[in-house]
C-alpha positions as CSV (number, residue, x, y, z in Angstrom):
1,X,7.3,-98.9,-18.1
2,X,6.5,-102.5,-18.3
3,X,2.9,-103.9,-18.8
4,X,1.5,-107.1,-18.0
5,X,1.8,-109.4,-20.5
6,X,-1.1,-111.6,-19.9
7,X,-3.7,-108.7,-18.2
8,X,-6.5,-110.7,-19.3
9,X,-5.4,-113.4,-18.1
10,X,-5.2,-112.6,-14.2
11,X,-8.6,-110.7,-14.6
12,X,-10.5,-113.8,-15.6
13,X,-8.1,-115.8,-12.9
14,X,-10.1,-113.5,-10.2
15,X,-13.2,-114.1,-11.8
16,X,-12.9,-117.5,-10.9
17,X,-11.5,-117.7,-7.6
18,X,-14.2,-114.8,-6.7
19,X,-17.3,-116.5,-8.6
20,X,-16.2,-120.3,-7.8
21,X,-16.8,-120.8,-4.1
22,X,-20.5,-122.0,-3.5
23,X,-20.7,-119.8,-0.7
24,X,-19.9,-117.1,1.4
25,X,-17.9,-118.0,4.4
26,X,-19.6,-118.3,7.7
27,X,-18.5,-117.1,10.8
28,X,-17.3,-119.9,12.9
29,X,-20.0,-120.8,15.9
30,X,-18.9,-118.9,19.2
31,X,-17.6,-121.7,21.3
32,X,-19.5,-122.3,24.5
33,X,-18.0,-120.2,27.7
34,X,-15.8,-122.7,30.2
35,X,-16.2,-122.4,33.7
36,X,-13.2,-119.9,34.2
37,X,-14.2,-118.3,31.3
38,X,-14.1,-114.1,32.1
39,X,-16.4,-112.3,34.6
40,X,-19.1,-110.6,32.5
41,X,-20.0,-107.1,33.4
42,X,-23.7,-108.3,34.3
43,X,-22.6,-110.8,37.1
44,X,-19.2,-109.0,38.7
45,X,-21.5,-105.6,40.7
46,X,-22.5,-108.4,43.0
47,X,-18.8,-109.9,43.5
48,X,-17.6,-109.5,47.5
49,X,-14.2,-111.2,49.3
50,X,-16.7,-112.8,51.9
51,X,-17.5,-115.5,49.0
52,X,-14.3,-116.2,48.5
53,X,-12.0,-116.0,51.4
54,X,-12.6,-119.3,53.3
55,X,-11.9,-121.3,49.7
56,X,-9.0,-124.3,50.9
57,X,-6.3,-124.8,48.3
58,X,-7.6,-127.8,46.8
59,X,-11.0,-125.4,45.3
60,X,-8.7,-122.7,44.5
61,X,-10.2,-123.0,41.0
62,X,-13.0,-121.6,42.5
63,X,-11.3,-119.2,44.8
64,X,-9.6,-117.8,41.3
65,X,-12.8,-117.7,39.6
66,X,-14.3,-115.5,42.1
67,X,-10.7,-113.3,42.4
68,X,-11.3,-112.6,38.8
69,X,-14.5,-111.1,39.1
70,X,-12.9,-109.0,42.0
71,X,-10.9,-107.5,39.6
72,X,-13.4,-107.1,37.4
73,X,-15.7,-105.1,39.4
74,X,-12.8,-103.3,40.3
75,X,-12.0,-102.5,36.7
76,X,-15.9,-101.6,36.3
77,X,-15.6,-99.2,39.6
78,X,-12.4,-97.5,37.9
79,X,-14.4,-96.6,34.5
80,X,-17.1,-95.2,36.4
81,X,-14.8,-92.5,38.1
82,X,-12.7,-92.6,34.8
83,X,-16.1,-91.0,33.3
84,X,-16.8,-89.2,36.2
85,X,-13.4,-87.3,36.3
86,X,-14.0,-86.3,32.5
87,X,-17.4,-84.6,33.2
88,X,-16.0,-82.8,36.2
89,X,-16.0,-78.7,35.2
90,X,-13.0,-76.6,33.7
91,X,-12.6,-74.6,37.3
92,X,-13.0,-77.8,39.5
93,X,-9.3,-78.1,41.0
94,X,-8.5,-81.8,40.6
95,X,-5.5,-82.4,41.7
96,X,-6.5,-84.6,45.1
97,X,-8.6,-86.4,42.7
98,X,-5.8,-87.1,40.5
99,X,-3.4,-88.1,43.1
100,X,-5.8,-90.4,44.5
101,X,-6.6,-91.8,41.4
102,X,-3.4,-92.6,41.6
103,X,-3.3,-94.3,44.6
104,X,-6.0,-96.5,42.9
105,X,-4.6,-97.3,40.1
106,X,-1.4,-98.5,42.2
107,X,-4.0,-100.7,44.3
108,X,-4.9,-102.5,41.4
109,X,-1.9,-103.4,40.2
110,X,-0.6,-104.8,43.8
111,X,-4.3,-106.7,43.7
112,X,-3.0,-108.5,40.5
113,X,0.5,-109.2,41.6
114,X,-0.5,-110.7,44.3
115,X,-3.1,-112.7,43.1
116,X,-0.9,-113.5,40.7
117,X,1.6,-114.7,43.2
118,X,-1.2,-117.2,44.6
119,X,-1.1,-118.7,41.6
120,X,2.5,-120.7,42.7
121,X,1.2,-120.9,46.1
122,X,1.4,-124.3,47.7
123,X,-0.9,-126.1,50.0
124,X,1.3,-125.0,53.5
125,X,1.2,-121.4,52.4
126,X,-2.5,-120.6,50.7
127,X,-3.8,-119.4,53.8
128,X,-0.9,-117.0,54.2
129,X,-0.8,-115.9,50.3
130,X,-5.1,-115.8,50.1
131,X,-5.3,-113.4,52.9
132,X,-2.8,-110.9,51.4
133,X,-4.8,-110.7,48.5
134,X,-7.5,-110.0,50.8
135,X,-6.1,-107.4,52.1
136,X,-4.7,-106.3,48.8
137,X,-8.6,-106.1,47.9
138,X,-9.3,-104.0,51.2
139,X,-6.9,-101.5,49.9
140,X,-7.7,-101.0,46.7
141,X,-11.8,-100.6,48.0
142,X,-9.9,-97.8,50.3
143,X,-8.4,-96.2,47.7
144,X,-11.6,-96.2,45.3
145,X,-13.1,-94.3,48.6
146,X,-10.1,-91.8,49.1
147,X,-11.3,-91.3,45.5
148,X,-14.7,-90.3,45.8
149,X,-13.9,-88.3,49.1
150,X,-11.3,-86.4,47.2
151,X,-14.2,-83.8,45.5
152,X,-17.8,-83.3,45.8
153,X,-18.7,-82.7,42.4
């Protein structure tokens, strides 16, 4: 078995690098939050379609802004029956539940694909593109219903 030659050597090389540096690192300062910067879970409970489906093409920043807090409180609505599905008792038969979590889950997805979709949408088209993702957002708030219809507990 080979040893180190020069142990002491390396131990007083760490010394130095540990005990030479004036002071700890700081953290870097959080950067300040852009304007498309992501829905907080404070501000997306009072997100609705109505505030963004008249947006033209030429403020779809805004109009993508507001989509994202859509999803958002979407994502928010989700967790809440998430939890609520896990507190449900052992002899609560679950499987409408289940499949019509399902059915949301799905929703979501075709909210993001099509919003996604707007993204490449030009100027002769936005109308067309905006108001499948509004109805994209109809049907997912259907499917969160079908959802909380599907038991009573």
């Amino acid at each position: 078995m080979q040893t180190s030659r020069h142990p002491s050597f390396v131990a007083a090389l760490v010394s130095v690098v540990l005990w030479s540096s004036p002071a700890p690192l700081a953290a870097p300062a959080p950067a300040e939050p852009s304007p498309a910067a992501p829905a907080t879970p404070d501000d997306v409970s009072s997100a609705r379609w109505s505030d963004i489906k008249d947006t033209t093409h030429e403020m779809r920043a805004v109009f993508f802004i507001g989509l994202e807090r859509l999803e958002a409180k979407l994502d928010q609505q989700i967790a809440a029956l998430v939890a609520r599905r896990a507190a449900m008792k052992d002899f609560t038969d679950t499987r409408e539940w289940d499949f019509a979590m399902k059915g949301l889950i799905s929703a979501r997805s075709y909210l993001q694909s099509v919003g996604s979709e707007l993204t490449r949408s030009s100027r002769e088209t936005w109308d067309q593109d905006k108001d499948k993702v509004g109805r994209a957002w109809v049907s997912a708030q259907d499917a969160r219903d079908k959802v909380l219809r599907s038991t009573t507990s």
